[in-house]
C-alpha positions in Angstrom: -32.4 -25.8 -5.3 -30.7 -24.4 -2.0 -29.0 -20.9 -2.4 -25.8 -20.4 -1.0 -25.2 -17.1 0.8 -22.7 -14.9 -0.5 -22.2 -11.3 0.1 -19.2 -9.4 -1.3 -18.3 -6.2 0.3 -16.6 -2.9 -1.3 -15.3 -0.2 1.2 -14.2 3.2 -0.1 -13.7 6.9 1.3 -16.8 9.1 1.8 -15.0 11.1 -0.4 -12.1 11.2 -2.6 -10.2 14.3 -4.1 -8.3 13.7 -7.1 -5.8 16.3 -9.6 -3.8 19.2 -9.4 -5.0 21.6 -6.3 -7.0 18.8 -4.5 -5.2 19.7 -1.7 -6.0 23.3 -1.2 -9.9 22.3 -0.2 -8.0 20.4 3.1 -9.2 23.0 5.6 -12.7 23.2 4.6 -12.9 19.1 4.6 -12.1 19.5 8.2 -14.7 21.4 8.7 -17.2 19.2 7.3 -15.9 16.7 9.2 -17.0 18.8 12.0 -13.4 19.1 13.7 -11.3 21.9 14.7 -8.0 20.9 15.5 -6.4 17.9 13.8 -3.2 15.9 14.2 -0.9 16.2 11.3 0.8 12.2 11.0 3.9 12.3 9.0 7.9 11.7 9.0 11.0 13.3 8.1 10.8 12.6 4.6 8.1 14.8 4.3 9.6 17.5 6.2 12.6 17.7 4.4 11.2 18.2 0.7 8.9 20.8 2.0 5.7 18.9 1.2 4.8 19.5 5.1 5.1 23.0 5.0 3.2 23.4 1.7 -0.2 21.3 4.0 0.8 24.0 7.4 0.7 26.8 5.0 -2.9 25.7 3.5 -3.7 25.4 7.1 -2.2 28.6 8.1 -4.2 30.0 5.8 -7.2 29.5 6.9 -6.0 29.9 11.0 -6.9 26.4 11.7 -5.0 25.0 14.7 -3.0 21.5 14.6 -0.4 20.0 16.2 2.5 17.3 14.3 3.9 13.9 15.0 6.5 13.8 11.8 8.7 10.6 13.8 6.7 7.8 11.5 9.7 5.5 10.3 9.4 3.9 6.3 8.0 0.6 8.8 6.2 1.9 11.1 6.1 0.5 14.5 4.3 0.3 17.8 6.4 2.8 19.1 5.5 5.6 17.1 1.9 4.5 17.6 2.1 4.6 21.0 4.3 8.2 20.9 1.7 9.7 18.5 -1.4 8.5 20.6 0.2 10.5 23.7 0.9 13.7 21.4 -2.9 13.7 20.2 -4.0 13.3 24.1 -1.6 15.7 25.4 -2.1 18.3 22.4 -6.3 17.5 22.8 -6.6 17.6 19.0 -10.1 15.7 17.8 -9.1 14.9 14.0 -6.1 13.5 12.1 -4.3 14.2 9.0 -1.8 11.8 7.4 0.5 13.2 5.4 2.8 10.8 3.1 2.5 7.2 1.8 2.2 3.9 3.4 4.0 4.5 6.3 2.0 8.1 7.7 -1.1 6.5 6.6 -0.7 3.2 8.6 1.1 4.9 11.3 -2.0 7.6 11.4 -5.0 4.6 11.2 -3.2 2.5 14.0 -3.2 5.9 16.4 -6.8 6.8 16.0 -7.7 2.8 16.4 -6.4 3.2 19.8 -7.1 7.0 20.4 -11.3 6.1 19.7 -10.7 2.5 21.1 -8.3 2.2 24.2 -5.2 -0.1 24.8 -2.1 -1.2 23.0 -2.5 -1.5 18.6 -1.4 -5.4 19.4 -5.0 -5.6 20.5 -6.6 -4.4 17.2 -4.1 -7.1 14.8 -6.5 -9.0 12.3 -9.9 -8.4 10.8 -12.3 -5.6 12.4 -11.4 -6.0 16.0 -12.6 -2.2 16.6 -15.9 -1.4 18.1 -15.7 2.2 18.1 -15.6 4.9 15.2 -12.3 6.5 14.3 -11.8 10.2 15.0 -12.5 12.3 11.5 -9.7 11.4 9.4 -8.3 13.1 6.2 -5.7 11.0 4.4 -3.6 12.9 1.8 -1.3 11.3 0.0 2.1 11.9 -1.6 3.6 8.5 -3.1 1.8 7.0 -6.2 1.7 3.7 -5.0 0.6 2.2 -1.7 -3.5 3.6 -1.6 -3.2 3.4 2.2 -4.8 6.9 1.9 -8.1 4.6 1.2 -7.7 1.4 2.6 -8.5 -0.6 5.8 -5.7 -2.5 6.1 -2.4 -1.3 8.3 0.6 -2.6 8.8 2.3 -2.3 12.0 6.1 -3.3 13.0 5.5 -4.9 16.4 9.3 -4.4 17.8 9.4 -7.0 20.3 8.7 -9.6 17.8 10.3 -8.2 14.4 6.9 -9.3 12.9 5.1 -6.8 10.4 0.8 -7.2 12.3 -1.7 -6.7 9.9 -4.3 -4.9 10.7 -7.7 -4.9 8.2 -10.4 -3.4 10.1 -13.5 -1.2 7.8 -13.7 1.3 10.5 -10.3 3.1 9.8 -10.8 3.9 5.8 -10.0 7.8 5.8 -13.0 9.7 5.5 -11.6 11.7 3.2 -8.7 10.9 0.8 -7.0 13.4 -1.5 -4.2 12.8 -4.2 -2.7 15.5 -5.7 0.0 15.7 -8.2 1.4 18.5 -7.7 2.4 17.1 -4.0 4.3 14.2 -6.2 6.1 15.8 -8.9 9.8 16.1 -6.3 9.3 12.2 -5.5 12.6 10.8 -6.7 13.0 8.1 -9.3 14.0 5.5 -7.1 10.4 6.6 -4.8 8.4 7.0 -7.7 9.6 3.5 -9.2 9.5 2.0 -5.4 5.8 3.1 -4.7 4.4 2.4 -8.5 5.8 -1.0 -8.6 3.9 -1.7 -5.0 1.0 0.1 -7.1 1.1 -2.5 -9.5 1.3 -5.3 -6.8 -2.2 -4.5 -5.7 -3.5 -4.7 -8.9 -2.3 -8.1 -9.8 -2.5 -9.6 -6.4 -6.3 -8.1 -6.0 -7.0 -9.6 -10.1 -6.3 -13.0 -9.2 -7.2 -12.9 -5.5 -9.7 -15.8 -4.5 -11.4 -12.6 -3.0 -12.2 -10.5 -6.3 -15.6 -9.5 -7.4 -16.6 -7.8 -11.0 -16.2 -4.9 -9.1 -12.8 -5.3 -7.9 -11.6 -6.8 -11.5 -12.9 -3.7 -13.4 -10.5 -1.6 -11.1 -7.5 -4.1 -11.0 -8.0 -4.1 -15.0 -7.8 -0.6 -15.1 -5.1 0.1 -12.8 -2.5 -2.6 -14.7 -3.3 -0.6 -18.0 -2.4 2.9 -16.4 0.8 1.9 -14.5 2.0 0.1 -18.1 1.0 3.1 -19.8 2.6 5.7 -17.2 5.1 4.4 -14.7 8.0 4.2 -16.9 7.4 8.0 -18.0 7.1 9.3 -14.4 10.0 7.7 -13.2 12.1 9.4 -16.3 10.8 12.7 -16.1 9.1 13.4 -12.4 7.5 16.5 -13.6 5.3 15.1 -16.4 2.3 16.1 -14.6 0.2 13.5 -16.9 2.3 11.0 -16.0 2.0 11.8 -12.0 -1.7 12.1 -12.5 -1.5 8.6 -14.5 0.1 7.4 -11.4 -2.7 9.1 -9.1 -5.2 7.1 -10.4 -3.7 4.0 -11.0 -3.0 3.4 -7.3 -6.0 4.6 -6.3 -8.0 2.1 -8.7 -5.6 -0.9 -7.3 -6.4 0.6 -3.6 -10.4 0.1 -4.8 -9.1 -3.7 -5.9 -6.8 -5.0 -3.0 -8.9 -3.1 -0.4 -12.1 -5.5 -1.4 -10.5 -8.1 -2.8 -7.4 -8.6 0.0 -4.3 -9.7 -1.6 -1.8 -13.0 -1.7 1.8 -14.2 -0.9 3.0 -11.4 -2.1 2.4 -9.1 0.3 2.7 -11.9 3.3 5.8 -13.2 2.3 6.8 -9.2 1.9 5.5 -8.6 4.9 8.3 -10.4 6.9 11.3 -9.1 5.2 10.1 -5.2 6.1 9.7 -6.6 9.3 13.0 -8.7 9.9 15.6 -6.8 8.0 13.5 -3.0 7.7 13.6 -3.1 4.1 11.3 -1.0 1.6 8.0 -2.8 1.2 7.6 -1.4 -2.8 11.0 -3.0 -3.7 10.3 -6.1 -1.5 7.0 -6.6 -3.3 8.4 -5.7 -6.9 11.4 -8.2 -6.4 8.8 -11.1 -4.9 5.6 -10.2 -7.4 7.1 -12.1 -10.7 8.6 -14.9 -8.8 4.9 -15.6 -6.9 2.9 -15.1 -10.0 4.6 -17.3 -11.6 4.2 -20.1 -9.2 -0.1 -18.8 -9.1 -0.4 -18.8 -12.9 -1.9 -22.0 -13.0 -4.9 -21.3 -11.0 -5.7 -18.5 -13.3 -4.3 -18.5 -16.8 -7.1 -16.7 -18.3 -6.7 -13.6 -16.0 -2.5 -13.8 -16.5 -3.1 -13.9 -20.2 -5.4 -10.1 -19.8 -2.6 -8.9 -17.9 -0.3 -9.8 -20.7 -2.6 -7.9 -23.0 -2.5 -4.9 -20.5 0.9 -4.4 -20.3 0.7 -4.1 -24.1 2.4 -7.7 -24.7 1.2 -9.8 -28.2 -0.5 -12.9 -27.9 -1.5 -13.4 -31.3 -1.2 -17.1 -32.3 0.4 -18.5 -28.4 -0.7 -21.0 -26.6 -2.7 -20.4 -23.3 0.0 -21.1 -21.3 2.4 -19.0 -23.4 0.6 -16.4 -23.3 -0.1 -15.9 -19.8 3.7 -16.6 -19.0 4.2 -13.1 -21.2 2.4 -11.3 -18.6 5.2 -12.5 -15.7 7.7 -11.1 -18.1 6.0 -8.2 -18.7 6.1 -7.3 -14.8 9.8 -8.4 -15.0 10.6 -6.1 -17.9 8.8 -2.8 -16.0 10.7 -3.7 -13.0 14.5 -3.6 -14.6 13.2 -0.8 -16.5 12.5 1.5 -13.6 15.3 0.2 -11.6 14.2 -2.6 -9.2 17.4 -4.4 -7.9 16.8 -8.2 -9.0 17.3 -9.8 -5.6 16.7 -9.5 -2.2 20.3 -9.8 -1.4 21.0 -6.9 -3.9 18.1 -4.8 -2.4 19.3 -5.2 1.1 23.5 -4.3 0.0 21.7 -1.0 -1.4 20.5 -0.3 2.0 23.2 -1.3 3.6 21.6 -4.0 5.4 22.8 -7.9 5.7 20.5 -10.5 5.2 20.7 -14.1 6.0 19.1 -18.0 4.6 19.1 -18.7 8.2 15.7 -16.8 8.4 13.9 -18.0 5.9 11.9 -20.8 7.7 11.0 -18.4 10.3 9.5 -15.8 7.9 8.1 -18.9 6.3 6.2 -19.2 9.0 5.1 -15.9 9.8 4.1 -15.5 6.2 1.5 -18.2 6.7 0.0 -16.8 9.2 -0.1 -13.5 7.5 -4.0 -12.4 7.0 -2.8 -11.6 3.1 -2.3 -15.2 2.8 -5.7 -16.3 2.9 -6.8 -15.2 -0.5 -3.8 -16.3 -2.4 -5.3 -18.0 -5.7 -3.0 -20.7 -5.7 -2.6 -23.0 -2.0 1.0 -22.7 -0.8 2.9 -25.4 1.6 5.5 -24.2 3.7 8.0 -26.2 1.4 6.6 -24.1 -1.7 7.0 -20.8 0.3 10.7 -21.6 1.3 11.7 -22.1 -2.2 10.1 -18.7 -3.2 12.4 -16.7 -0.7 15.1 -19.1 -2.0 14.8 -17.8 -5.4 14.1 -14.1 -4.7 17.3 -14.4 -2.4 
């Protein structure tokens, strides 16, 4: 009988710090790293609710230099790559620190892809298009939600085009990766409902993925149960440290799933309204993640019907089909309850942006071409895709 090849891969940090304090062992992970002065990645957001200053006092502390780049917009773009690559030149540092979610973390990976690696981050869009090793990175994160502070994916805004590249390359998974609670607990609702909903994105999109393992099921499994279990909570009291730390590892455990396992249309089709109209990629995904699901149940009703059973729903004595169609109203349920506007068109007024129909078959387009595409469970024609955006319009 002829064997067919198949080798599944799993990428993680070296090592990963999690719970209250994890972030007070930054300078000596630095060292270990063998590096002396390290970049500090992060944006205004940071700045403003002090979290910055709590990291330059750790390092204060222990008189290790840095330098900052705190100009990352919530999409980052090619710009701020570019800017931050010329700070870390100019200032010589020889390490980075990303400080934030998503956007710090992305904006962080993309600047030492072309500090270790030369040109312009356009060069490096698609799968593992680096050939040399990142500087030592230390990821430490401060939304419950994206897991960027373990991944190898990035998403950059490339201006010129208004297209969101993705970027999935193994050699820029942090190094080291540190979540602490404590650095959560002043994340607003609205954040904290925004960045757990994305949370839970990863974890469905990775279960169902044509790309998941055992592996990447057991942490997609896990991660469903704890955002159920503890979203909710956070989002009504920020300071129920349980709840935060419920958060902590929920994201972390999709990060472990979507970051082997890819992801779906979710996250493609997402992908294009960040980068078309600038909007929030949690909210995008928590508005689009019901509506796609529910068009992909029927390439995996037995996995729908254990989310159903995750998010605490009862299936005794349904149908298959019934059953799994509670777990797309489930998702719905958590997302009105933590305050997810139920359309695009109502996500973009609260923004104060304007959105138009007319773009649809363009970000159909793009969307198909989006690397998070490829391991959607169920095949999607450009016709199916434009009737998505039609509905989550």
């Amino acid at each position: 009988m002829a064997i067919v090849e198949k080798v599944d891969g799993f990428f993680i940090p070296n090592v990963t710090l999690i719970g209250v304090g994890a972030a007070k062992s930054i300078p000596e992970r630095i060292v270990y790293l063998n590096a002396t002065k390290p970049l500090l990645v992060t944006d205004k957001g940071i700045v403003h609710t002090g979290i910055l200053k709590q990291i330059t006092d750790i390092l204060d502390d222990a008189a290790m230099e840095y330098a900052i780049y705190d100009e990352t917009v919530p999409n980052p773009t090619d710009q701020n790559v570019a800017a931050g690559v010329e700070l870390y030149r100019k200032e010589e540092c020889d390490s980075l620190i990303s400080i934030g979610g998503g956007s710090s973390h992305d904006c962080c990976k993309a600047i030492g892809l072309v500090v270790s690696n030369g040109g312009r981050i356009h060069d490096y869009e698609g799968v593992d298009k680096s050939t040399q090793p990142m500087p030592p990175y230390l990821a430490v994160n401060t939304t419950a939600g994206t897991a960027s502070e373990i991944t190898r994916f990035c998403i950059i805004t490339d201006s010129a085009r208004k297209v969101k590249m993705a970027i999935v390359d193994w050699r820029i998974t942090p190094s080291v990766a540190i979540n602490d609670p404590i650095l959560m607990v002043g994340m607003p609702p609205a954040l904290t409902a925004a960045t757990g909903m994305d949370a839970l994105t990863h974890a469905v999109e990775a279960y169902v993925s044509t790309g998941a393992t055992p592996l990447t099921d057991a942490c997609a499994e896990k991660a469903i149960k704890l955002v159920s279990e503890n979203l909710r909570r956070a989002v009504a009291n920020g300071n129920d440290i349980h709840a935060r730390e419920g958060m902590c590892y929920a994201q972390y455990l999709a990060g472990m799933a979507f970051n082997n396992a890819s992801l779906g249309h979710v996250h493609a089709m997402a992908h294009q309204l960040g980068g078309f109209y600038n909007l929030p990629h949690g909210e995008c995904n928590a508005i689009l993640l019901p509506i796609v699901e529910e068009y992909n149940l029927l390439a995996h009703v037995d996995k729908f019907i254990n989310i159903a059973q995750m998010m605490d729903e009862n299936i005794e004595g349904l149908s298959k089909r019934d059953a799994a169609e509670l777990a797309i109203s489930a998702i719905r349920r958590l997302s009105q309850d933590v305050g997810i506007p139920s359309s695009i068109t109502e996500l973009a007024k609260r923004y104060g942006k304007e959105v138009s129909r007319n773009d649809i078959p363009t970000m159909v387009a793009n969307a198909q071409k989006d690397a998070c595409a490829l391991t959607n469970p169920r095949k999607m024609t450009d016709a199916a895709v434009q009737q998505l955006y039609e509905v989550a319009f």
